[in-house]
Backbone and ligand atoms as CSV (ligand in chain L), in Angstrom:
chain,resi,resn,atom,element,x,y,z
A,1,UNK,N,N,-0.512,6.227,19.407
A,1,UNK,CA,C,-0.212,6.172,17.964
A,1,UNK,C,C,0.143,4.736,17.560
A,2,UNK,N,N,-0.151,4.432,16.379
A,2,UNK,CA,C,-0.306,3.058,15.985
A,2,UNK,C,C,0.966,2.915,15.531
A,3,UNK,N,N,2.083,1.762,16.354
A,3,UNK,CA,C,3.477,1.549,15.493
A,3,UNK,C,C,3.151,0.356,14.587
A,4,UNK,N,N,4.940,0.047,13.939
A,4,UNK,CA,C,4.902,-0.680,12.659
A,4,UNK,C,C,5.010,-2.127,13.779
A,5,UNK,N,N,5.433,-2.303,14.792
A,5,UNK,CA,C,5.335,-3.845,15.578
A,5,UNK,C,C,3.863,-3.509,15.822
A,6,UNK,N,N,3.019,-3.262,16.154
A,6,UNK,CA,C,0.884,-3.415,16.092
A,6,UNK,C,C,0.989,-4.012,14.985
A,7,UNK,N,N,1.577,-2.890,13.931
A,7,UNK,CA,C,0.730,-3.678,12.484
A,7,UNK,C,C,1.194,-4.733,12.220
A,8,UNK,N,N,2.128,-5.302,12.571
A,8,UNK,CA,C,2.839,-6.751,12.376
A,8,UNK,C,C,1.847,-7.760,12.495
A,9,UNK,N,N,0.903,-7.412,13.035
A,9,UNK,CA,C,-0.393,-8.672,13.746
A,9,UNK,C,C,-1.384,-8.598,12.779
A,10,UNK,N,N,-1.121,-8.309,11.551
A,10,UNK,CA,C,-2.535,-8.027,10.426
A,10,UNK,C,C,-2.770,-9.182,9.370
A,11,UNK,N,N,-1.262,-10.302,9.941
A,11,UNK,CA,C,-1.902,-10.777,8.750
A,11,UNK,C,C,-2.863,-12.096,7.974
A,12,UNK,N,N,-3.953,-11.995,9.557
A,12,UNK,CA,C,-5.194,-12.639,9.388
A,12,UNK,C,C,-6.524,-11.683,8.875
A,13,UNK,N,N,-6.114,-10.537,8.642
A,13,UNK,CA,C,-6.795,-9.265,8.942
A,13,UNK,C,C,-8.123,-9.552,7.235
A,14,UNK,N,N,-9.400,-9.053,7.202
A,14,UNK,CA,C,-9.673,-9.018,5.972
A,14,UNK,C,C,-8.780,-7.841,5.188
A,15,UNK,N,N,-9.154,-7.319,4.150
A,15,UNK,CA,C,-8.777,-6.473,3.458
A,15,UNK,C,C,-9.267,-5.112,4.028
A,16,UNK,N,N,-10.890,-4.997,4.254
A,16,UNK,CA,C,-11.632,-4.018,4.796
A,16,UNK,C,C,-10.946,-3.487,5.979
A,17,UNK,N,N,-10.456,-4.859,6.711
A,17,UNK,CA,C,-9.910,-4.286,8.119
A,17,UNK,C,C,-8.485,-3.323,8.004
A,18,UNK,N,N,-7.857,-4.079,7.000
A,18,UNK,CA,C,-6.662,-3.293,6.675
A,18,UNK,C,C,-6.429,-2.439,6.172
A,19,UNK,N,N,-7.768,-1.703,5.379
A,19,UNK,CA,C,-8.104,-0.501,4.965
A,19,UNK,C,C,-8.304,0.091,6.655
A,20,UNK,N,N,-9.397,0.105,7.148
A,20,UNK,CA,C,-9.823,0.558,8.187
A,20,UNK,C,C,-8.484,0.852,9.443
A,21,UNK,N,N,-7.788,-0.088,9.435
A,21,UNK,CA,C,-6.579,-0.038,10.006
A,21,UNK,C,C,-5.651,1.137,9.872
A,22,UNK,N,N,-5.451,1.346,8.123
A,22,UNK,CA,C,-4.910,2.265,7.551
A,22,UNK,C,C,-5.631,4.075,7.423
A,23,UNK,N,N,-6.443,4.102,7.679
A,23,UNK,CA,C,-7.552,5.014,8.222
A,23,UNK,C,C,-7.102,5.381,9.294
A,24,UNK,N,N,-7.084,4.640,10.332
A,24,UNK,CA,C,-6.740,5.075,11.676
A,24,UNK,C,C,-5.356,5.678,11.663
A,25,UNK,N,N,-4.213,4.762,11.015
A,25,UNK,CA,C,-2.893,5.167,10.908
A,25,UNK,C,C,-3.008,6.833,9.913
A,26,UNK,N,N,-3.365,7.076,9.296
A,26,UNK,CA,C,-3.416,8.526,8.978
A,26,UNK,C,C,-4.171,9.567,9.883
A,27,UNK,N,N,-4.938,9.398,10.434
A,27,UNK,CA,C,-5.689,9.855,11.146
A,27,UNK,C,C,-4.705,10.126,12.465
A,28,UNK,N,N,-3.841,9.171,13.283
A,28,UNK,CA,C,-3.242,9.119,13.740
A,28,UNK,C,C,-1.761,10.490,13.521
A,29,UNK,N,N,-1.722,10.449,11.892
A,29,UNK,CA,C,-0.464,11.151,12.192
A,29,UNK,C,C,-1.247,12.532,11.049
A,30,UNK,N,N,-2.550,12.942,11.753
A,30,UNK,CA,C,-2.938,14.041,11.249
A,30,UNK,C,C,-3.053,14.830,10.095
A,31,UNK,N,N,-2.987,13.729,8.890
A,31,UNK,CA,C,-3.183,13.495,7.454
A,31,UNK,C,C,-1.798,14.527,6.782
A,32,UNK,N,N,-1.141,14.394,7.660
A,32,UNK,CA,C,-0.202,15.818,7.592
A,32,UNK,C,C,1.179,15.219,5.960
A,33,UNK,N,N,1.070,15.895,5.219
A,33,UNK,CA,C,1.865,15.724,4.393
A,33,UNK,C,C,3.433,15.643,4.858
A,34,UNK,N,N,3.914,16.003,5.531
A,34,UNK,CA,C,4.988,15.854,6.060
A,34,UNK,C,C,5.377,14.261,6.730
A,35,UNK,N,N,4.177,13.611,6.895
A,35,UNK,CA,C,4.017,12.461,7.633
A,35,UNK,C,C,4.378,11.464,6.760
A,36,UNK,N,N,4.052,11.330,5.432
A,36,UNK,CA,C,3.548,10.990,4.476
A,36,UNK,C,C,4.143,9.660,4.091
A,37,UNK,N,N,6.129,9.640,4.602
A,37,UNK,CA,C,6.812,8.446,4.134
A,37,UNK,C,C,6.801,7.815,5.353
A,38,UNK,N,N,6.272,7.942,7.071
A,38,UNK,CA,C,5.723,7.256,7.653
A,38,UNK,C,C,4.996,6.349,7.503
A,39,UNK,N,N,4.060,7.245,7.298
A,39,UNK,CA,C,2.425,6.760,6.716
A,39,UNK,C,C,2.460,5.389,5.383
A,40,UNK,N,N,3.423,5.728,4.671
A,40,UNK,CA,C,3.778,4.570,3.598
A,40,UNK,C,C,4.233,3.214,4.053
A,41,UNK,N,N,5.510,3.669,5.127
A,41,UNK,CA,C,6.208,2.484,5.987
A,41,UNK,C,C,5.262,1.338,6.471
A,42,UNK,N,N,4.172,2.071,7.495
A,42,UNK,CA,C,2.975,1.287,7.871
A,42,UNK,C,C,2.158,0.944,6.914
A,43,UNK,N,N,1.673,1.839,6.177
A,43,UNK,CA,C,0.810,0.882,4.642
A,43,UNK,C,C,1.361,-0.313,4.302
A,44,UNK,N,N,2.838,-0.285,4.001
A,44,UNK,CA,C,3.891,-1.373,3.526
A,44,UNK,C,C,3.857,-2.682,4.141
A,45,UNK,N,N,3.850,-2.058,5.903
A,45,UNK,CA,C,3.735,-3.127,7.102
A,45,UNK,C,C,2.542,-3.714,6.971
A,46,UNK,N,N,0.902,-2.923,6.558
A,46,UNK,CA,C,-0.131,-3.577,6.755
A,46,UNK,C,C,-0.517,-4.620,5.340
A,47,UNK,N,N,0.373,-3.802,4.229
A,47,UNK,CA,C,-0.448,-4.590,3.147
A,47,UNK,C,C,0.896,-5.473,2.634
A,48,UNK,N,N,1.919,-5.088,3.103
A,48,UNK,CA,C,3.532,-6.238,2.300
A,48,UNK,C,C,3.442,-5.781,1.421
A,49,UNK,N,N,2.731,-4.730,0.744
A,49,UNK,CA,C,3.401,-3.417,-0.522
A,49,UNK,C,C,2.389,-2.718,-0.921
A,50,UNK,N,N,2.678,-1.765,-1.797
A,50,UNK,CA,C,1.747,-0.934,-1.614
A,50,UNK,C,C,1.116,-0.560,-3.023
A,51,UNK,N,N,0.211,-1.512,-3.321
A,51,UNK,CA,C,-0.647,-1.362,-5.077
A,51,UNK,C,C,-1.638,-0.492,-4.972
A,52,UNK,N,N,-2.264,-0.047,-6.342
A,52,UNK,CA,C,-2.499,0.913,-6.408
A,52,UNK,C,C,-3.172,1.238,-5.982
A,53,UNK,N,N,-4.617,0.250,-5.241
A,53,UNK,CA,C,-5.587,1.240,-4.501
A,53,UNK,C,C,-5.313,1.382,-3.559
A,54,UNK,N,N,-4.182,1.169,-2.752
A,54,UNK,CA,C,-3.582,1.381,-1.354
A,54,UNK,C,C,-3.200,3.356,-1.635
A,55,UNK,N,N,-2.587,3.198,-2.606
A,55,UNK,CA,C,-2.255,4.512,-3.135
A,55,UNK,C,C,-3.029,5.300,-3.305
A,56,UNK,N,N,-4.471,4.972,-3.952
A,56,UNK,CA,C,-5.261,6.357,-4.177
A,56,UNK,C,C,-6.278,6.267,-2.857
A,57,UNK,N,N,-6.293,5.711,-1.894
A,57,UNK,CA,C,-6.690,5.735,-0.578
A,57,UNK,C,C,-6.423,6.622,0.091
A,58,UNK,N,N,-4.636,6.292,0.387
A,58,UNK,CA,C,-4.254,7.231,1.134
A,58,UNK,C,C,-3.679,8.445,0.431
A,59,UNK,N,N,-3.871,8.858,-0.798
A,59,UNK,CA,C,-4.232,10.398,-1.686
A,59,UNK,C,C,-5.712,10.571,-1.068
A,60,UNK,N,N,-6.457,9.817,-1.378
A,60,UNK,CA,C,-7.721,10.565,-0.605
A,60,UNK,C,C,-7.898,10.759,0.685
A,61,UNK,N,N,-7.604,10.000,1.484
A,61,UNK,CA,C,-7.785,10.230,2.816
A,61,UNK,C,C,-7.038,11.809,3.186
A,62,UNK,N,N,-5.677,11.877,2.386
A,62,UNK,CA,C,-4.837,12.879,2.603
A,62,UNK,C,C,-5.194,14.259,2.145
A,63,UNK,N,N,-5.922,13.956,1.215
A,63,UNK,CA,C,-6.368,15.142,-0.056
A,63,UNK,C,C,-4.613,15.240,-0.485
A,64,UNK,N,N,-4.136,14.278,-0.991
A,64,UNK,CA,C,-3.255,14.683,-2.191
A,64,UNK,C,C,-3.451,14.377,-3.464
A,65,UNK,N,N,-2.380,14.464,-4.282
A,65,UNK,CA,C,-2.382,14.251,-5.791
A,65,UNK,C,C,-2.217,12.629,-5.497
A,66,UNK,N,N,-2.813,11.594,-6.577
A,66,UNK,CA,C,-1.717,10.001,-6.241
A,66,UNK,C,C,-0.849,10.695,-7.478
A,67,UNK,N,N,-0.326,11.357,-7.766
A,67,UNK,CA,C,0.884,11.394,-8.106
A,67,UNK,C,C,1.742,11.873,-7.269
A,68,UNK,N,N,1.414,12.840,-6.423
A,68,UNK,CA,C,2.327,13.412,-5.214
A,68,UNK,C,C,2.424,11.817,-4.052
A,69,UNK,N,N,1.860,11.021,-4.276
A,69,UNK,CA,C,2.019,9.699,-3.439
A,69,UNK,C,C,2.963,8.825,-4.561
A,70,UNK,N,N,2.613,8.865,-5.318
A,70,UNK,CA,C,3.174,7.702,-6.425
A,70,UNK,C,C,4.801,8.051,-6.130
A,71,UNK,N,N,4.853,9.699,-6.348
A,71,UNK,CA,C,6.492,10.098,-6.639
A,71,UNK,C,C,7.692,9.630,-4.990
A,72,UNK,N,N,6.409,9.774,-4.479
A,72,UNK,CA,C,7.619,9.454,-2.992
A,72,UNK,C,C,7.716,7.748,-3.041
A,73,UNK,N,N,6.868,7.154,-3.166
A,73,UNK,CA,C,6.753,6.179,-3.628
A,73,UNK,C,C,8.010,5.420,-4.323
A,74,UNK,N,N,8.256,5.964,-5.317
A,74,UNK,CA,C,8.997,5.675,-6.552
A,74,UNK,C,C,10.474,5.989,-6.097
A,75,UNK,N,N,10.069,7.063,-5.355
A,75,UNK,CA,C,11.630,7.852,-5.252
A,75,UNK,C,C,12.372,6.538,-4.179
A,76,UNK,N,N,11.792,6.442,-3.093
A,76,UNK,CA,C,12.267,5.265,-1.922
A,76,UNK,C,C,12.681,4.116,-2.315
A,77,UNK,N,N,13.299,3.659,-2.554
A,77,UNK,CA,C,13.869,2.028,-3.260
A,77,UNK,C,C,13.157,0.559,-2.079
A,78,UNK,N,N,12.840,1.458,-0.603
A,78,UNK,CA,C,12.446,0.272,0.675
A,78,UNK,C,C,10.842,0.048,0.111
A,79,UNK,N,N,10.370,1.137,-0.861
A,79,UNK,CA,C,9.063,0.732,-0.815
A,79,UNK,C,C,8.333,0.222,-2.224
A,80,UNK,N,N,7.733,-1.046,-1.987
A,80,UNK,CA,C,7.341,-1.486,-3.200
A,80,UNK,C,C,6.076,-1.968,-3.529
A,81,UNK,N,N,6.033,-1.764,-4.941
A,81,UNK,CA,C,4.362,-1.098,-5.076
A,81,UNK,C,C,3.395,-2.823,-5.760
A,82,UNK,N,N,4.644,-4.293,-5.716
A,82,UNK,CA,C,4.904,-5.025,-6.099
A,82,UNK,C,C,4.400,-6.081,-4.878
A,83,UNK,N,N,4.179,-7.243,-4.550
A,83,UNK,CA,C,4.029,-7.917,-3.863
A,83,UNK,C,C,5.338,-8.482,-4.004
A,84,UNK,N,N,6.256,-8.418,-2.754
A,84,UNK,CA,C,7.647,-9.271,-2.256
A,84,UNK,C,C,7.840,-10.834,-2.606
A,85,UNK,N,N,8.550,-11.162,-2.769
A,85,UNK,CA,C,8.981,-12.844,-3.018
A,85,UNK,C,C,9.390,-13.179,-1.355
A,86,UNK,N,N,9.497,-14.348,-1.082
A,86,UNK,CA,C,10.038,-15.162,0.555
A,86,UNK,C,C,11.049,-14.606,0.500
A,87,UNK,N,N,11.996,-14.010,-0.580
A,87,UNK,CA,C,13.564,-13.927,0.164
A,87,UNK,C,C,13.589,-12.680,-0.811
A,88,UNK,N,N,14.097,-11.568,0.151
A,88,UNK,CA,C,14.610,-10.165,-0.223
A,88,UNK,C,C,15.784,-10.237,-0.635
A,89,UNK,N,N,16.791,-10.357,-1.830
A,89,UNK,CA,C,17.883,-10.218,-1.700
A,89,UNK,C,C,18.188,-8.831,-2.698
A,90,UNK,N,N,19.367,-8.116,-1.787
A,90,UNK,CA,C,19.385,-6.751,-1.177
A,90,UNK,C,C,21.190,-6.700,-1.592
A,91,UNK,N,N,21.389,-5.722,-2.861
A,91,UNK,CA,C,22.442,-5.760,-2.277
A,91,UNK,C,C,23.198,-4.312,-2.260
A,92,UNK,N,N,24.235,-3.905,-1.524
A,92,UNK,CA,C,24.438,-3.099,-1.422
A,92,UNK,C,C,25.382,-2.289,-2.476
A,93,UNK,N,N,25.230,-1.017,-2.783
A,93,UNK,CA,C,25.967,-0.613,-3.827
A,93,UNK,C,C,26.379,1.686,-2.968
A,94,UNK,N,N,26.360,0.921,-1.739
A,94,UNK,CA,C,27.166,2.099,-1.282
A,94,UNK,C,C,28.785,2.282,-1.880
A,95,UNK,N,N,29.537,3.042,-1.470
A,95,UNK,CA,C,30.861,3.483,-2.545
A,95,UNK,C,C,31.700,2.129,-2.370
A,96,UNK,N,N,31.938,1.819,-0.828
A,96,UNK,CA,C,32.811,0.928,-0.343
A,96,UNK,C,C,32.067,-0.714,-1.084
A,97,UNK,N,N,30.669,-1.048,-1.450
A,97,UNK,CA,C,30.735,-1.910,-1.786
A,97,UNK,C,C,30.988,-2.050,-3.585
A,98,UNK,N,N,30.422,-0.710,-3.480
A,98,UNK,CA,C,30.433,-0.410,-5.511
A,98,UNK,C,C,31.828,-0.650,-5.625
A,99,UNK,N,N,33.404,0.004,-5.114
A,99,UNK,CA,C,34.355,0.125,-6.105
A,99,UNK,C,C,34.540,-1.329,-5.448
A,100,UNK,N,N,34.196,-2.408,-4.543
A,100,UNK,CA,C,34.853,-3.625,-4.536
A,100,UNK,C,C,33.898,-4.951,-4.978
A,101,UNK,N,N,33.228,-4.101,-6.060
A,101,UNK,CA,C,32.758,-5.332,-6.669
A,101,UNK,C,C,31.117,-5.468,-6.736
A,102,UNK,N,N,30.765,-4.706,-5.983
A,102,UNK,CA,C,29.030,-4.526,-5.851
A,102,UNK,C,C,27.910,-4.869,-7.190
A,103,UNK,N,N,28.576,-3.890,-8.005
A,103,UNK,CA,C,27.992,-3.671,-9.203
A,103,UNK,C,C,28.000,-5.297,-10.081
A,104,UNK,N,N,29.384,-5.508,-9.925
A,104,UNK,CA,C,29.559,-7.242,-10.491
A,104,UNK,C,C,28.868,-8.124,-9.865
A,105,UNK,N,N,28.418,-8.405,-8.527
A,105,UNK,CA,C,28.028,-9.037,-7.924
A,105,UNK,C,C,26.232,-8.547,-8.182
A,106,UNK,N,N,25.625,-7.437,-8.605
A,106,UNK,CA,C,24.455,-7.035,-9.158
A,106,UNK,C,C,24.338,-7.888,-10.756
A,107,UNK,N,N,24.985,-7.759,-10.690
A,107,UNK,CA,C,25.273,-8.284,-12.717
A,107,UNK,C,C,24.436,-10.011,-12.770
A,108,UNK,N,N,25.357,-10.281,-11.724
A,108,UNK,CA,C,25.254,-11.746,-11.497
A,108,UNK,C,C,23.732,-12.147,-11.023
A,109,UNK,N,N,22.980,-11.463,-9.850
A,109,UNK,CA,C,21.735,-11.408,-9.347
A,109,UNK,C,C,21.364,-11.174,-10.052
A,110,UNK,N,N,21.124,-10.206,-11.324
A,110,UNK,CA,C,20.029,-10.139,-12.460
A,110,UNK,C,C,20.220,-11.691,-13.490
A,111,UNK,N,N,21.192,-11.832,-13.899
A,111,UNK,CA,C,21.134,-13.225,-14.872
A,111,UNK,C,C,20.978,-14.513,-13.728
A,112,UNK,N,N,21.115,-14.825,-12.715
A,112,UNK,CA,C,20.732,-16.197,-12.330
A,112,UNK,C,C,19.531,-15.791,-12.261
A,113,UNK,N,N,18.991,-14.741,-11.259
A,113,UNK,CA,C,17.615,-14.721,-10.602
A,113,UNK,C,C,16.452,-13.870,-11.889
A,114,UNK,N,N,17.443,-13.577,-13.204
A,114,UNK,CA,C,16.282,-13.632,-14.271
A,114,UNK,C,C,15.469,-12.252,-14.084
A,115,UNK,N,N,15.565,-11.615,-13.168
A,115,UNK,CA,C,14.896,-10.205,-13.087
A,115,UNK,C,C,15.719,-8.731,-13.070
A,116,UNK,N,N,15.240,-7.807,-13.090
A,116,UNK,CA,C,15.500,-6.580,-12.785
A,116,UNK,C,C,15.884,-6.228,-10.943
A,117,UNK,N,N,15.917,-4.823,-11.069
A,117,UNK,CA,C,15.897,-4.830,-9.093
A,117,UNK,C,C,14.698,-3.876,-9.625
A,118,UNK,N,N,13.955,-4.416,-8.485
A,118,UNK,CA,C,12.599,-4.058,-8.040
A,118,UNK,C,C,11.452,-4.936,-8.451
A,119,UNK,N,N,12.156,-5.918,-8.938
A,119,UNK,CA,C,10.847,-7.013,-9.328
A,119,UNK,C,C,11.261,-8.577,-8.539
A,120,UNK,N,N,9.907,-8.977,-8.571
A,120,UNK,CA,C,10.108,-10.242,-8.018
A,120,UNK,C,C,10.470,-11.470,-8.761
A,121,UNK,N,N,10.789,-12.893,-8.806
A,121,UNK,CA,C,10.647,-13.647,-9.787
A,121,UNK,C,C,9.354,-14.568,-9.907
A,122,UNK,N,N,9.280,-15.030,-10.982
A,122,UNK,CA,C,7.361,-15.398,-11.157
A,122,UNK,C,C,7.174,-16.583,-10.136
A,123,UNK,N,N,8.099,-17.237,-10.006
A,123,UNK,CA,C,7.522,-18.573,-8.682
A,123,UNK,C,C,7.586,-17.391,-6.935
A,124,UNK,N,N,7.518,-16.346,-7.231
A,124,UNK,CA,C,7.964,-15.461,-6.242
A,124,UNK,C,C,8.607,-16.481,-4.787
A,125,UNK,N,N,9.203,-16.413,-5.278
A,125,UNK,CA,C,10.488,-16.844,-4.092
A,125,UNK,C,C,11.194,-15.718,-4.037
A,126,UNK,N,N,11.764,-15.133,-5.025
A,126,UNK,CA,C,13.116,-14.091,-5.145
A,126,UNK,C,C,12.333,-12.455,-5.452
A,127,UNK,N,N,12.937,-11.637,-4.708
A,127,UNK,CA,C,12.356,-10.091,-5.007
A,127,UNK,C,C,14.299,-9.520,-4.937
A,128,UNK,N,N,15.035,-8.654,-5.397
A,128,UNK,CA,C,15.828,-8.198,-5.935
A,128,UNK,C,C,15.672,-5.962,-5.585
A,129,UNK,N,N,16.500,-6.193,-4.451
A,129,UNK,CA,C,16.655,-4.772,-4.816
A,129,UNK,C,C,18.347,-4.089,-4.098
A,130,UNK,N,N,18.444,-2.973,-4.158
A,130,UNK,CA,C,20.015,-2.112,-4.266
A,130,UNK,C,C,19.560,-1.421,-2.838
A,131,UNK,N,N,20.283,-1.434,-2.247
A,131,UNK,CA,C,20.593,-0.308,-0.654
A,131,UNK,C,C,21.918,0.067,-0.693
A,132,UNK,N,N,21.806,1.269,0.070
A,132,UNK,CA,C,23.019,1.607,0.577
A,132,UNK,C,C,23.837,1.151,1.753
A,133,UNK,N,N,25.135,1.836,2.008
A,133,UNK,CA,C,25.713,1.633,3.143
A,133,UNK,C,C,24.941,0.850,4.496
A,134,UNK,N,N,25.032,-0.484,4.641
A,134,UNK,CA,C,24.347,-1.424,5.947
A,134,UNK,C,C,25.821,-1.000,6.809
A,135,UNK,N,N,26.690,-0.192,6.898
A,135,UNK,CA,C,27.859,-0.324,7.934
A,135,UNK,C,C,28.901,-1.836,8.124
A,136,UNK,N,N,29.037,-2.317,6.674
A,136,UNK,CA,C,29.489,-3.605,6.585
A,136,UNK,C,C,30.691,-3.336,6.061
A,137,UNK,N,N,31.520,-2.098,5.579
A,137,UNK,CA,C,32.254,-1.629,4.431
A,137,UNK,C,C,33.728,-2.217,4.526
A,138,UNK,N,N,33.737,-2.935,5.907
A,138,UNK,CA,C,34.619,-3.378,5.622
A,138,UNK,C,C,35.003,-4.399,5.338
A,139,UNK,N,N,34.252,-5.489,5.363
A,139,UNK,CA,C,33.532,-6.690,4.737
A,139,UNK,C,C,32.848,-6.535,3.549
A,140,UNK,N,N,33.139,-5.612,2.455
A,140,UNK,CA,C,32.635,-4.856,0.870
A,140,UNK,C,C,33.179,-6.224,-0.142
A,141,UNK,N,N,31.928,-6.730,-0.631
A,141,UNK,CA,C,30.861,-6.240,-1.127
A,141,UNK,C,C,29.916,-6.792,-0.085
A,142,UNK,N,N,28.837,-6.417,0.546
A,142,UNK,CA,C,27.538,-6.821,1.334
A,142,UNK,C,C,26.171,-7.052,0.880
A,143,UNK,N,N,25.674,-7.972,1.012
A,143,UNK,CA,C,24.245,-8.537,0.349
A,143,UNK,C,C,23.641,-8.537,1.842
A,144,UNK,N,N,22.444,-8.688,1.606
A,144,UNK,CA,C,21.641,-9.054,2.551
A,144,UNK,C,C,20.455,-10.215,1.660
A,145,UNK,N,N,19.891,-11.473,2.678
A,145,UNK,CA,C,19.036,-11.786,2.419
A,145,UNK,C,C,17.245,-12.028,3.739
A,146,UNK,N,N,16.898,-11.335,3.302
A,146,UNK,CA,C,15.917,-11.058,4.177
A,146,UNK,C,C,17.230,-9.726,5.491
A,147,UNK,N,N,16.766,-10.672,6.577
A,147,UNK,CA,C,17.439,-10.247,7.581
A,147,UNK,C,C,18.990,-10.829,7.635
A,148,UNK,N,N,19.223,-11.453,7.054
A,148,UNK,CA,C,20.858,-12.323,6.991
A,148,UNK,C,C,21.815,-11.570,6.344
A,149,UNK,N,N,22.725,-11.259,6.534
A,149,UNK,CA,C,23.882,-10.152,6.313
A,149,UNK,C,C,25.132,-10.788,5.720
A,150,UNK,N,N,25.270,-11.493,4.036
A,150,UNK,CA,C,26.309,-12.120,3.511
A,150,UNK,C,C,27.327,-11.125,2.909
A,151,UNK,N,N,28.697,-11.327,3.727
A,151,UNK,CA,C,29.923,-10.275,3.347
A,151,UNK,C,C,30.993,-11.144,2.789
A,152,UNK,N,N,32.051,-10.195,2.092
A,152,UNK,CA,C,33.092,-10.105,1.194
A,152,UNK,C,C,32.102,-11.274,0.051
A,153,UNK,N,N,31.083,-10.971,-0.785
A,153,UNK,CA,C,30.431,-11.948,-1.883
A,153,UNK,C,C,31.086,-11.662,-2.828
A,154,UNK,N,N,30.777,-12.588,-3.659
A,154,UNK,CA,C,31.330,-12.273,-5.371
A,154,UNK,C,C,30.644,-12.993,-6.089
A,155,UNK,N,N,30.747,-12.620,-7.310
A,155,UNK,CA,C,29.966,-13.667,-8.566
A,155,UNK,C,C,29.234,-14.941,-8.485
A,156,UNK,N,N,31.134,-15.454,-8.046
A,156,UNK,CA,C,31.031,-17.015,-8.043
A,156,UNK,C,C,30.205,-17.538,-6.531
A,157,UNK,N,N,29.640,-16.556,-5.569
A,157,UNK,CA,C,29.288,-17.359,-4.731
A,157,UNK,C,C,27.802,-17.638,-4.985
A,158,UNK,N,N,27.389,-16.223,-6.150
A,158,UNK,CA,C,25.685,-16.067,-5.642
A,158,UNK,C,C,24.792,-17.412,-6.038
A,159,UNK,N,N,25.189,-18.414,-7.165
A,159,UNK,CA,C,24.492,-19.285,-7.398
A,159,UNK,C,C,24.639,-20.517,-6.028
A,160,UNK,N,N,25.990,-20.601,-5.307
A,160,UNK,CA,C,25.694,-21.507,-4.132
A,160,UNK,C,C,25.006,-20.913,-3.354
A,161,UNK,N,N,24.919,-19.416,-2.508
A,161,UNK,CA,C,23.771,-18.879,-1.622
A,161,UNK,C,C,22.419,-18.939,-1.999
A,162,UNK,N,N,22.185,-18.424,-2.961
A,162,UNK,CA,C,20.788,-18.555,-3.727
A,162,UNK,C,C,19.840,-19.988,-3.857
A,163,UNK,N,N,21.160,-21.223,-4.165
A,163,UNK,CA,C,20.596,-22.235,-4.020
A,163,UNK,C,C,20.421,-23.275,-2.797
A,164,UNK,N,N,20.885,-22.564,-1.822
A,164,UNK,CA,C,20.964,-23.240,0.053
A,164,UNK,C,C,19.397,-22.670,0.044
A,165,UNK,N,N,18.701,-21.863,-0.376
A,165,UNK,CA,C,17.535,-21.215,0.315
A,165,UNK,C,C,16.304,-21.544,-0.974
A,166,UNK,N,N,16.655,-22.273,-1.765
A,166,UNK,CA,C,15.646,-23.092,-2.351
A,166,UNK,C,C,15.279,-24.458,-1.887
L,1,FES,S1,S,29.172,0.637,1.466
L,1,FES,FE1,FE,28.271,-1.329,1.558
L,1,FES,S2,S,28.338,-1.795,3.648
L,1,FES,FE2,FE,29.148,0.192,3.567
C-alpha cells in the first residue's frame, strides 16, 4: 500500500503522473468510502492541496457525489482546497489556549498577515489556519509555524515572529 512518506517523492512528478499516482492510491485502499479522509491525506501529499479537479477525480474514481467529497473536505480544517504559502502558521484555539488568549492572538494574525484562516497571502509566503489541542496547554497560547512549535505567544510578539521568517 502506497504511504504518505512514497508520496513525498512527487514533486518532480508531471501532473499526469500524479493523477496516475492517485489512481493507484484509491485503488489501493479499495475505492471504499470509508477510506475516503485517507485517500484525501495522500491527494494533499501528492498535489500540496486539493483543487477542484483533484476532487471530481477522486468522486469518479470512487463513484461518489463531489459533493459527498467536497463536504469532508470542508469539514477537516488539515485539508486545503487552496495552494499553501512557505509558512503554515497554525494556531491553536483548543480550550487551554482559547481562555489564555488564543482567540487574541488569532485577531492579531488576521490584521498583520491581512487574511482570513484558510487562505493564503497573495505573495504566498503566509497560509493561516486554527487547530486544536498540539499537547502544549501548558505553555497556552500555542502557534505553530510549519513544523516549529511557538508557546506562551501574544499579540505583541506576532509581528517580531512573523518578521524573523521574511
Ligand atoms: S489547548 Fe492548545 S496546546 Fe492544548
Amino acid at each position: 500500500m502506497i504511504t504518505t512518506e512514497e508520496v513525498c517523492s512527487v514533486h518532480n512528478m508531471t501532473e499526469a503522473k500524479k493523477f496516475d499516482l492517485l489512481k493507484e492510491v484509491i485503488k489501493d485502499y479499495n475505492k471504499k468510502e470509508s477510506n475516503l479522509i485517507q485517500i484525501l491525506h495522500l491527494a494533499q501529499a501528492i498535489f500540496g492541496h486539493i483543487p477542484p479537479d483533484v476532487q471530481h477525480f477522486i468522486a469518479d474514481q470512487m463513484e461518489l457525489s463531489i459533493s459527498k467529497v467536497n463536504s469532508v473536505l470542508t469539514f477537516y480544517s488539515f485539508f486545503s482546497t487552496q495552494p499553501k504559502g512557505k509558512y503554515t502558521v497554525s494556531i491553536c484555539l483548543g480550550t487551554a489556549c482559547y481562555v489564555r488568549g488564543g482567540k487574541e492572538v488569532l485577531s492579531k494574525l488576521k490584521s498583520v498577515l491581512g487574511i482570513d484562516v484558510g487562505a493564503t497571502t497573495e505573495d504566498k509566503i503566509f497560509s493561516l489556519t486554527v487547530m486544536r489541542c498540539i499537547g502544549a496547554c501548558g505553555l497556552a497560547p500555542a502557534m505553530t509555524i510549519n513544523n516549529k512549535v511557538y508557546k506562551q505567544v501574544n499579540p505583541n510578539k506576532i509581528q517580531r515572529i512573523l518578521g524573523m521568517l521574511k
